[in-house]
TIPAVO-662593 format. One record per residue (C-alpha): residue in three letters; x, y, z. Coordinates in steps of 0.2 Angstrom, whole numbers, plus 5000, padded with zeros to 4 digits. Example, Ala and Ser with C-alpha at 12.3 -4.5 7.8 and 13.67 -1.06 7.14 Angstrom:
# residues 2
ala506249785039 ser506849955036 
This chain:
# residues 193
unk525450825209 unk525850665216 unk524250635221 unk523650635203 unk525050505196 unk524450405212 unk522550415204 unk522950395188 unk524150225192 unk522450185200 unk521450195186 unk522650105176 unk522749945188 unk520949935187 unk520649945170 unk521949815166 unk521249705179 unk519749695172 unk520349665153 unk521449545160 unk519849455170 unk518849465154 unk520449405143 unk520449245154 unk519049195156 unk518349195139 unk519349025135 unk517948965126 unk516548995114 unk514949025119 unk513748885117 unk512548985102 unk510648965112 unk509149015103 unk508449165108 unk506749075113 unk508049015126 unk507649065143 unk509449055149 unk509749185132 unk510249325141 unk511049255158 unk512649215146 unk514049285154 unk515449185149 unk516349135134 unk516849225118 unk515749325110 unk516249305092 unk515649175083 unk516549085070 unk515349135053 unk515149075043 unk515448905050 unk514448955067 unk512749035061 unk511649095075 unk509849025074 unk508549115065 unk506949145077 unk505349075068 unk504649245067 unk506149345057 unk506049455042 unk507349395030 unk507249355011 unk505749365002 unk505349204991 unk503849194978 unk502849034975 unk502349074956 unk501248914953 unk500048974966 unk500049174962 unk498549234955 unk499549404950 unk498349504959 unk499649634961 unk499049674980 unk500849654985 unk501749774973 unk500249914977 unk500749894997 unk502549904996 unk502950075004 unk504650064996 unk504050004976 unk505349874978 unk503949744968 unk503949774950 unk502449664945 unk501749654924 unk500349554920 unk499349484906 unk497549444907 unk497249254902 unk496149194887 unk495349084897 unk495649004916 unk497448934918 unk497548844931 unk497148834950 unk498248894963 unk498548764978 unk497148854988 unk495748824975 unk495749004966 unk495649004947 unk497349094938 unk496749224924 unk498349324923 unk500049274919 unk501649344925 unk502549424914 unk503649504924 unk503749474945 unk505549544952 unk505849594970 unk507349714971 unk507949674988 unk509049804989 unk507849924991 unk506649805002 unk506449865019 unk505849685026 unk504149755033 unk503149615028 unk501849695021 unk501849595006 unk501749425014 unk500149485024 unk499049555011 unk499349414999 unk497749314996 unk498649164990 unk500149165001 unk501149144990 unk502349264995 unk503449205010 unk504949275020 unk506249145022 unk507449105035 unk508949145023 unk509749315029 unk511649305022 unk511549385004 unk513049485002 unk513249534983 unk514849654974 unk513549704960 unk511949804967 unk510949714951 unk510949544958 unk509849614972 unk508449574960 unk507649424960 unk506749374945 unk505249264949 unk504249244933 unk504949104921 unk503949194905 unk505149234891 unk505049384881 unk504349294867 unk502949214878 unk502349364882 unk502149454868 unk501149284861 unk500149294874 unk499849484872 unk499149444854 unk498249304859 unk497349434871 unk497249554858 unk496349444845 unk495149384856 unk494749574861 unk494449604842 unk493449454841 unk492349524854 unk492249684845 unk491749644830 unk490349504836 unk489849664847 unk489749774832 unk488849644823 unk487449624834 unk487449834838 unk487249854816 unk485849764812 unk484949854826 unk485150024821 unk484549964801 
């Protein structure tokens, strides 16, 4: 029995000796190091916990963190949205009347974005997305901190086109088909006379 109370005193001394060591000697912070750093893993000093959000640790270069659309140069191709193994890209598009513009790469626009969200919240920052885009257009971003109360303002709504843009450009697309109809019945019609 006393032998016991012995081990267990023991036990306890060591234990607070090596709190206590560790108590002591973290005076200070640590400097933060990237993790590119060669000397990254041999810190064995200093605090641990850093002061966020006035101490950010760096970003490496190569991080998946918050997805970020360049509309001017997307070609609303929808290869991104088709990709996404979690359907967090919710693309609608409108075919052009004619060519709208020209991305930064050279490629011709013929579709307009109607509708371009990313729901974030449900985005599993594969990077999927950023690779298969012709255009690159869409990017991951260094940003990581977005801590929301409401779940909705995880979407992120990329497309400028209002509702009553749309729908003008929807006709416009819609006449022009009927356009092309009836000059196609007219040339089929005199044919079959």
């Amino acid at each position: 029995m006393v032998e016991t109370v012995i081990n267990v005193f023991k036990t306890v001394i060591k234990g607070l000796r090596l709190t206590l060591g560790h108590i002591f000697a973290a005076t200070e912070s640590r400097n933060v190091k990237a993790i590119s750093d060669p000397n990254y893993f041999a810190q064995n000093s200093g605090i641990n916990t850093i002061q966020y959000p006035h101490v950010k640790l760096p970003v490496p270069d190569v991080g998946r963190y918050q997805l970020d659309v360049e509309m001017d140069d997307c070609i609303v191709c929808d290869l991104c949205a088709k990709v996404c193994p979690v359907d967090c890209i919710d693309i609608k598009s409108i075919k052009s009347t004619e060519a709208i513009g020209k991305t930064s790469d050279g490629t011709t626009k013929r579709l307009y974005a109607a509708k371009f969200d990313i729901d974030m919240a449900k985005c599993m920052y594969c990077g999927l997305c950023t690779v298969v885009c012709p255009t690159e257009c869409i990017v991951m971003t260094d940003t990581y901190d977005r801590s929301m109360t409401d779940l909705s303002e995880m979407t992120y709504k990329f497309s400028d086109m209002t509702a009553e843009e749309a729908n003008e450009k929807r006709l416009a697309l819609e006449k022009l088909n009927a356009e092309r109809l009836a000059a196609k019945q007219a040339i089929i019609t005199p044919k079959n006379n």
